[in-house]
C-alpha positions, 0 to 999 in steps of 0.5 A: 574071912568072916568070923560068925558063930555056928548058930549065925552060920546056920541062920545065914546059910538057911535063909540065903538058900531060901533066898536064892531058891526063890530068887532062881525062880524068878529067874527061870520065870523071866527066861520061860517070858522070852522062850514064849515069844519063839513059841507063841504064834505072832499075835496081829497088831493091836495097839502099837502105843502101848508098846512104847508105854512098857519101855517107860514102865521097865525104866522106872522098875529098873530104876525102882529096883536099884533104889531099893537096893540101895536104900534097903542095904544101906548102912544105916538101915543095915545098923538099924536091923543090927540093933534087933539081932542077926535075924532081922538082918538077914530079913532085910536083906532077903527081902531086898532081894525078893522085892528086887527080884519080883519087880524084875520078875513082873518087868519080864511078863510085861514084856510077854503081855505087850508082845502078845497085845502089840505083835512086836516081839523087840517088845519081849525081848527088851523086857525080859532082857531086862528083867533076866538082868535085874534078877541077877541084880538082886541076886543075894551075894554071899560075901555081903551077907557074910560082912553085914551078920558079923558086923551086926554082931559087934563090928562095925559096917563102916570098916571091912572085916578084912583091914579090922585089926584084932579078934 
């Protein structure tokens, strides 16, 4: 367990709601993308190129995603934040999640613009797959929260809180 004083627990408890609330949204919006296809009339083919074109650009948001969250959370970047307070460790990794989220956000409509610009709806389906996968991605975890607020108060990150010894 995670031991953080009351004023941190009220920050981190704040800001991961916010963070999750906004995170939900994206979620919900990427859903909404793939309950269009079903919805939407099947637009006439247009341009068939592009199609193959939106796969490779949801590859590399993918990809761009997990990088992010990988620099942004990273250890050092996590110490760096530490060193100006527990208010900008909880705004490095909210924004971690929202960027995160918004890139998978844009992936989900990016399938709904090609499906409604190529007629195909494999196109749609992929995308927002995708994107439902990475908003789960970034959504913010609790515990990992927990863990970096209480190291950036005196801890150190490289250990786990629970094999430190003593107060």
């Amino acid at each position: 367990m995670n031991h953080l004083s009351s004023a941190d627990q009220k920050a981190l408890g704040g800001q991961y709601r916010k963070t999750s609330l906004i995170l939900a949204a994206f979620g919900a919006t990427a859903a909404v993308c793939l309950l269009l296809t079903w919805l939407l009339p099947r637009p006439e083919l247009h341009d068939p190129s592009l199609g193959r074109w939106s796969l490779f650009v949801a590859l590399g948001g993918g990809l761009g995603v997990v990088t992010l969250r990988r620099l942004m959370l990273s250890r050092p970047s996590l110490r760096r934040a530490g060193r100006r307070g527990v208010g900008a460790v909880l705004g490095t990794l909210s924004w971690a999640a929202i960027l995160g989220g918004a890139i998978a956000e844009a992936i989900a409509l990016l399938g709904l613009v090609t499906y409604l610009l190529t007629g195909e709806t494999a196109y749609s389906w992929r995308l927002g797959v995708i994107g439902l996968l990475l908003v789960i991605y970034s959504f913010p975890r609790r515990g990992e929260w927990e863990r970096a607020v209480a190291a950036s108060e005196g801890g150190d990150p490289a250990v786990p809180l629970i094999a430190r010894k003593g107060p």
